[in-house]
C-alpha positions in Angstrom: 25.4 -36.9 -27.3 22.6 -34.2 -26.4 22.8 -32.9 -22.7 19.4 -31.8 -21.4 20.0 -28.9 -18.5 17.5 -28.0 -16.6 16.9 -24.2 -15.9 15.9 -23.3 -12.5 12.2 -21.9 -12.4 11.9 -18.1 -12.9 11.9 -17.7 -8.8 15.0 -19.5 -8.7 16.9 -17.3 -11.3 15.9 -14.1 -9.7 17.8 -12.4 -6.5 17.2 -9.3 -4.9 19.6 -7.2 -6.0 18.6 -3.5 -4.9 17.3 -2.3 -1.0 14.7 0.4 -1.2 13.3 2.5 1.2 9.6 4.5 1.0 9.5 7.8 2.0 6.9 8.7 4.6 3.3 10.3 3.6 1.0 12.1 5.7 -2.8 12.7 4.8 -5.9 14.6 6.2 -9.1 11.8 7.1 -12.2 13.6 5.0 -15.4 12.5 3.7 -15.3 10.3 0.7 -15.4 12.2 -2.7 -18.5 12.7 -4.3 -19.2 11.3 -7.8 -18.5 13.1 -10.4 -18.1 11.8 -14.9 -14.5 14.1 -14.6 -13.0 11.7 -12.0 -12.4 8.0 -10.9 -15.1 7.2 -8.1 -13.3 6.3 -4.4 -12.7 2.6 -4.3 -13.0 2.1 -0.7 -14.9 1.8 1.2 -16.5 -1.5 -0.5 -20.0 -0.4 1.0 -20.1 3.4 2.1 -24.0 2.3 3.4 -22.5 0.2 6.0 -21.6 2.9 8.2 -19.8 6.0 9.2 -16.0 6.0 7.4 -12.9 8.4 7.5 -11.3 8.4 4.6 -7.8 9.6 3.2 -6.2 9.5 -0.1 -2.2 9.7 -0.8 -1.0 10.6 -4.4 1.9 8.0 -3.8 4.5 6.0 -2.4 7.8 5.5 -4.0 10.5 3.4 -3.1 14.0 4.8 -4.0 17.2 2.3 -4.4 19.0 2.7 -0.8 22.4 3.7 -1.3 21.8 7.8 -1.9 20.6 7.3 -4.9 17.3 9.4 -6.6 16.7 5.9 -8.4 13.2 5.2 -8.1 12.6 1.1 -8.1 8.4 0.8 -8.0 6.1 2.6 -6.5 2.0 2.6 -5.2 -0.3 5.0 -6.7 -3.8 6.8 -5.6 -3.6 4.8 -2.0 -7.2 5.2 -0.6 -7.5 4.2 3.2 -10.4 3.8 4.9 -11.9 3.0 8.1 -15.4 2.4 8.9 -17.7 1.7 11.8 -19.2 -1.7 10.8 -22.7 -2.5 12.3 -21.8 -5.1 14.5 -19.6 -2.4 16.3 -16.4 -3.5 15.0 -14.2 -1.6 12.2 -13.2 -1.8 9.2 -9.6 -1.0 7.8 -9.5 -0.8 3.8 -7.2 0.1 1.5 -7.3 0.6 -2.5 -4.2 1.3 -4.3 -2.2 1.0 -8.0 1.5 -0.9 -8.0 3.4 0.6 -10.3 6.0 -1.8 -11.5 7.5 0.7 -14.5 11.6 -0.8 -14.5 12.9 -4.3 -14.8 12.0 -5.7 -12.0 9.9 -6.9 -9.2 9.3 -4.7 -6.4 8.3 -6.7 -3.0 7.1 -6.0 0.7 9.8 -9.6 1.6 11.3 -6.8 3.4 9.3 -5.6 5.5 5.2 -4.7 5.2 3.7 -1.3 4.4 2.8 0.5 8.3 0.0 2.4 8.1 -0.4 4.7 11.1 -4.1 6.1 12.5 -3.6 9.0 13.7 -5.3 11.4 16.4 -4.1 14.8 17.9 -2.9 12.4 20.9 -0.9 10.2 18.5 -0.5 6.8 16.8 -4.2 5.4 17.8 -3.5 2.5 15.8 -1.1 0.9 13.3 -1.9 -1.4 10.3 0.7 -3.9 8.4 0.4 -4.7 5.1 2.5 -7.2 3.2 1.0 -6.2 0.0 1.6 -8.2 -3.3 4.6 -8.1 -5.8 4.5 -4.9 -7.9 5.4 -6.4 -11.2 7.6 -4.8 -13.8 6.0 -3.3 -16.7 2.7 -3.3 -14.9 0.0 -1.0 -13.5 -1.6 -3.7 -11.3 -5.0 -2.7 -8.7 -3.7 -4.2 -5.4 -6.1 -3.9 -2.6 -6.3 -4.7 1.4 -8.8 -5.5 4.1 -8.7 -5.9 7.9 -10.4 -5.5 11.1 -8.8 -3.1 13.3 -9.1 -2.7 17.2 -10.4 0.7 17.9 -12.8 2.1 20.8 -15.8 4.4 19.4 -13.9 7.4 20.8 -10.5 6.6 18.8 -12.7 5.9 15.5 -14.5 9.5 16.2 -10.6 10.8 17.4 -8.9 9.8 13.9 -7.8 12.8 11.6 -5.4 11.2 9.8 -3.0 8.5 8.5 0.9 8.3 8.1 2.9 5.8 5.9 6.2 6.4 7.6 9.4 5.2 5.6 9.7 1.3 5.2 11.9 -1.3 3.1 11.0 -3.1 0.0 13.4 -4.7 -2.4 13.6 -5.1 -6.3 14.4 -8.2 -8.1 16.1 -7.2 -11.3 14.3 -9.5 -13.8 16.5 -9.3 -17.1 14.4 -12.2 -19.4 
């Protein structure tokens, strides 16, 4: 007699098995990069037209295994922030980045989300969440980001830069 067993969907078979941590990034805000045929053109902001933006670019963020190790798990490459004075007066928060999902596995923010800190010479101004998508293994995957963020005129014209200070992430060792 044939037994039918049914596998668990591919969620199902999948644990975290590995911690990670980020280590922090720092960048100068400066104007968005000019155009030029020898390099990619900025992503954000969407519209530069729709008003005056800072904007900041950090090489990478990579998440090593917790533990002491120099193992990296997945990491986010070319992050582009920007913020921008919107017409209506409100601002814009963007950000543009690549997951790079290069092991077996699935690298996650179910930890805990990317912060991204605005900063001015007087400190955090403000501070931005993301719980960005699953970095997949074997991929180099755009992942992008958009909110409104609460800022006066005199923080926006305050900002001179951004800090991604160390965060959790895990990898799911996916073996199929």
């Amino acid at each position: 007699m044939n037994q039918v067993i049914a596998l668990p969907s591919p969620l199902e078979r999948h644990e975290p098995m590995v911690a990670c941590r980020s280590i922090p990034q720092l960048a100068l805000f400066g104007p968005i990069p000019p155009r030029t045929p020898g390099r990619s053109d900025a992503q954000v902001p969407i519209d530069a037209s729709l008003g005056d933006c800072r904007y900041a670019r950090i090489p990478y963020v990579y998440f090593y295994c917790e533990g002491g190790s120099k193992d990296v798990a997945f990491g986010l490459l070319d992050i582009e922030i920007a913020v921008q004075r919107r017409p209506s007066g409100s601002f814009s928060f963007e950000v543009y980045c690549i997951g790079d999902g290069y092991h077996s596995g699935r690298g996650s923010s179910a930890g805990a989300p990317l912060c991204i800190d605005l900063l001015s010479e007087a400190g955090t101004v403000a501070t931005v969440h993301w719980m960005y998508p699953d970095v997949l293994d074997g991929h180099m995957d755009p992942l992008t980001f958009t909110a409104s963020v609460a800022l006066t005129d005199a923080q926006f014209e305050a900002l001179h830069s951004v800090r991604l200070p160390s965060v959790a992430g895990e990898v799911t060792i996916c073996l199929e």
